[in-house]
Structure formats: structure tokens, C-alpha cells
N, C-alpha and C positions, 0 to 999 in steps of 0.2 A: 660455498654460498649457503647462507644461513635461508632453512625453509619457512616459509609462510604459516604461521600458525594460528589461529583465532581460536576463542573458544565463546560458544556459543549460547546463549539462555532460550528453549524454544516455547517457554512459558510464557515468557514475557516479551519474546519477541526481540531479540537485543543481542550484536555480536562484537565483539572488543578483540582487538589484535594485541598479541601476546610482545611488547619488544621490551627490550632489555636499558630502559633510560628511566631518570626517576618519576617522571609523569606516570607514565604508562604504569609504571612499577605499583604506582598511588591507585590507579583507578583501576587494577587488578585486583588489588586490595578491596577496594569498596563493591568489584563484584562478587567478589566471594561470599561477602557482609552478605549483600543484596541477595544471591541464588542459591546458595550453600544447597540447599534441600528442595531446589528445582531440576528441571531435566535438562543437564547443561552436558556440552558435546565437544570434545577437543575437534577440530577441523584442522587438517594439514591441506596444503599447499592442493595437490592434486585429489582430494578427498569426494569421493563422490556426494557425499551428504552437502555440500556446497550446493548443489542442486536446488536443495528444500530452502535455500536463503532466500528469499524474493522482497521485494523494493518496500516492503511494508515495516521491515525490522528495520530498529535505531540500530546505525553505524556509527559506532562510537570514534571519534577523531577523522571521520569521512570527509567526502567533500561536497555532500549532501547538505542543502541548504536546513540549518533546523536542528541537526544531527547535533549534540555535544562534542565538544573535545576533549580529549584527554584528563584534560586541566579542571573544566566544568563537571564533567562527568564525576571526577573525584573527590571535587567539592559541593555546594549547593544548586547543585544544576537546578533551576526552577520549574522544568519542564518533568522533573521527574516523577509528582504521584499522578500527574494524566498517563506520560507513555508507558506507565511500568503496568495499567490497568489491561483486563484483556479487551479484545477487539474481538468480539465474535461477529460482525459484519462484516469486517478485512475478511476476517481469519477463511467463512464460508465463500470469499468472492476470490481471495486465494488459491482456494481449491479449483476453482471454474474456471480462472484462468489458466493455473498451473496444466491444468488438462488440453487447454486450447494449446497453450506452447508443445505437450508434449502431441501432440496429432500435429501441425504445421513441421515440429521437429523429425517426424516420423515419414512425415510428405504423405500426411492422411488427409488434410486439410483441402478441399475443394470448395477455393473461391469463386463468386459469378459475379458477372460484370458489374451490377449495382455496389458492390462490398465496398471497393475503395472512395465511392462520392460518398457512400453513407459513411463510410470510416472519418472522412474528412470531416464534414459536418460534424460530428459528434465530437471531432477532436478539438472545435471551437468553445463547446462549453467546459473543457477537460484544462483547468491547471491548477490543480489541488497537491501542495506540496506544505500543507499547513507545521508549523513547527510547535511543537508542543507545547513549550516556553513562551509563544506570544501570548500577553495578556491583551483580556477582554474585556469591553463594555458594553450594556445590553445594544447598542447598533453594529456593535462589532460582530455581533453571536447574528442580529437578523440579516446584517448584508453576507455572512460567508451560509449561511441557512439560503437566501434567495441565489446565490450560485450554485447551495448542491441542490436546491428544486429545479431550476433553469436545465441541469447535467439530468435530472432527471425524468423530466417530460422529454430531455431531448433521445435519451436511450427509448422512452414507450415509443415516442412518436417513429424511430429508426426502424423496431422493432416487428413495425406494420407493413415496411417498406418490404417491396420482392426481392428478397436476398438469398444469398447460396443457401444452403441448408444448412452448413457447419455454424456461420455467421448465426445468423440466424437462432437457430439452436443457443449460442450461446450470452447473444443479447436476452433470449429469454429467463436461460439460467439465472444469468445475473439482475435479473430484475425479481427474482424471486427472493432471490439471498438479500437485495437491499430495498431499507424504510419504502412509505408510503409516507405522502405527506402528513397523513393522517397520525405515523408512528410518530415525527419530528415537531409538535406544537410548539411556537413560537415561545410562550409563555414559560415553558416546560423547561424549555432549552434556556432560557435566560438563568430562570431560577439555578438551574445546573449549575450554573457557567459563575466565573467570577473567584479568582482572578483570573481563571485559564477556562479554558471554553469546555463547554459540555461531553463528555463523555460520551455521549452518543450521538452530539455531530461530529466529533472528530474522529470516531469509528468511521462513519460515514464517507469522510471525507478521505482520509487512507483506502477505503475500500474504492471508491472513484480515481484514487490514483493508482492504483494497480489497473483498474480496465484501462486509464491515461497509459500506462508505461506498455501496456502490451499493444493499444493499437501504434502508437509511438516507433516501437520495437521493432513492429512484423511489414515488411513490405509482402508478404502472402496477401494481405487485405486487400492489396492494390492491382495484385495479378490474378486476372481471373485463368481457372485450370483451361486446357485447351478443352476440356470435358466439361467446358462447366457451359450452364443453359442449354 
């Protein structure tokens, strides 16, 4: 059996599976165009570096709503000078979760009984799964702008609630790593935006789907430790 092989761009955040058909063949092609002189990483099958992949990188031919295919990818994919930009709000809330996974993974994580109602709550303003390629008009930029303020008040307000200390902890982290409404001006973000949405809401917005995929992910949130309270 032939192994699973990807290779990876961890600059641009983007990973593309290596198969041997003419698509694939084409949009192999156009990443090398694309990364040549990026830090790009063969990934086999059982590869530990797999690890570092998390729900923020474009999957190329995925089944990720958003994701390009093959076909697109190799052609005029429209989505591409937004996702190939960097994401330094992902990138820093990334990290904060990647930490959270690796202490639940480690069974460091002690939940208290409040964690799973606040998890759920929080999970109501959480469905950020923006594709890069949809175009925008300035209500299109202020209606997805008032869902990630909505996700945002709704992490301060969670953040005050009496939670485990791990939780806790890490709703703070992450309110450090991401905007103020103050950083995301309406006006600002328009100007941005057009035909594809602003760069730094859609940072934004990937960075609230990673807290999305990890409260999602972890039924740790919903069980509190027998130690916990």
C-alpha cells in the first residue's frame, strides 16, 4: 500500500497531498511556483510533525468547506492572495490552543463544574468557518464583523464566570492574542475588504475557529476532574 504523503508550507499555512493523477500532478506544480523558498516539510503518513497541522491551514482537495480543490488550487483559485497572507492572530491563538490540547492530552487539564455550561454558551456564538474565496460587500464585511464582536464579548463575559483554573487561564490567554473592537473599525475593515474581506477580519475569524474546533473537539470541558472545586 502506497503511504500517505503530504507536503506542507508552514509559512503560509497550506498543505497539499502528494497523488500521482494529472490534477494533483498540476497543483503540485503550482506549489512549488508558490513556496519554492518557503519552509516547506515532506509529511509521511505516520510523521510526527502531523501534530503542528491544526484546523487553521488551507487543505488543499479537503473536505473542508472553503478549502480549494485540486483543480482550483492549480488554476485561478480566487481565494488565493487573502489565504496565502499571514495570520498573526490565528497563528498566536494557535499556539494557546495547541497548549490547551497538549495538557488535556497529557490529563494535566482539570475541569470544574462550571466549564462545560460556559463551554456551551460560548459554543453558540462560535461558527466561523469563513472561506477565503467568498466575495464581499461593505454589509457583508459589517454583518460577519458583528458575529466576531457577538464571539467576542461573549469569551470577556465567560472569562469573569468561576471556572477551573486551566479554563480559565486559557480564555484569558486568548483574549490577549485577539482584537479589541477598538483594533477592528468598521470603516477600516470595509476600506480593506473588496472583493474579498479584510485581512484582518479574516485573521480574526480563523483565530475564533480554532477556539470553535477545540471547544468542539474536547469533551474534557464538560467533565469536571473528581478534584475539581
Amino acid at each position: 500500500m502506497t503511504e500517505l504523503v503530504d507536503v506542507v508550507c508552514h509559512q503560509c499555512k497550506i498543505k497539499l497531498e502528494l497523488l500521482d493523477a494529472p490534477l494533483p500532478r498540476e497543483a503540485w506544480w503550482k506549489f512549488l511556483d508558490e513556496h519554492a523558498y518557503h519552509p516547506v516539510e515532506l509529511l509521511w503518513e505516520h510523521s510526527e510533525a502531523r501534530e503542528r497541522i491544526d484546523i487553521d491551514y488551507i487543505y488543499v482537495d479537503s473536505d473542508i468547506e472553503g478549502d480549494p480543490s485540486f483543480a482550483e488550487y492549480a488554476g485561478d483559485w480566487p481565494g488565493r492572495p487573502l489565504a496565502l497572507r499571514p495570520r498573526p492572530i490565528a497563528r498566536a491563538v494557535a499556539e494557546i490552543v495547541e497548549r490547551a490540547f497538549d495538557a488535556m492530552e497529557a490529563h494535566e487539564w482539570q475541569a470544574a463544574s462550571a466549564d462545560g455550561a460556559v463551554a456551551e454558551q460560548i459554543m453558540r456564538y462560535m461558527d466561523f468557518a469563513p472561506p477565503a474565496s467568498e466575495l464581499v460587500d461593505n454589509a457583508a464585511v459589517l454583518a460577519r464583523l458583528a458575529a466576531v464582536e457577538a464571539a467576542l464579548e461573549r469569551l470577556r463575559r465567560a472569562a469573569i464566570e468561576p471556572l477551573g483554573d486551566h479554563f480559565g487561564t486559557f480564555l484569558n490567554d486568548v483574549l490577549h492574542a485577539l482584537p479589541t473592537a477598538a483594533d477592528l473599525p468598521p470603516d477600516e475593515l470595509c476600506a480593506e475588504s473588496g472583493p474579498l474581506a479584510s485581512p484582518r477580519l479574516w485573521d480574526t475569524e480563523r483565530a475564533l475557529r480554532l477556539i470553535q474546533h477545540l471547544l468542539a473537539a474536547r469533551v474534557a470541558l464538560r467533565e469536571p476532574s473528581p478534584h475539581a472545586d
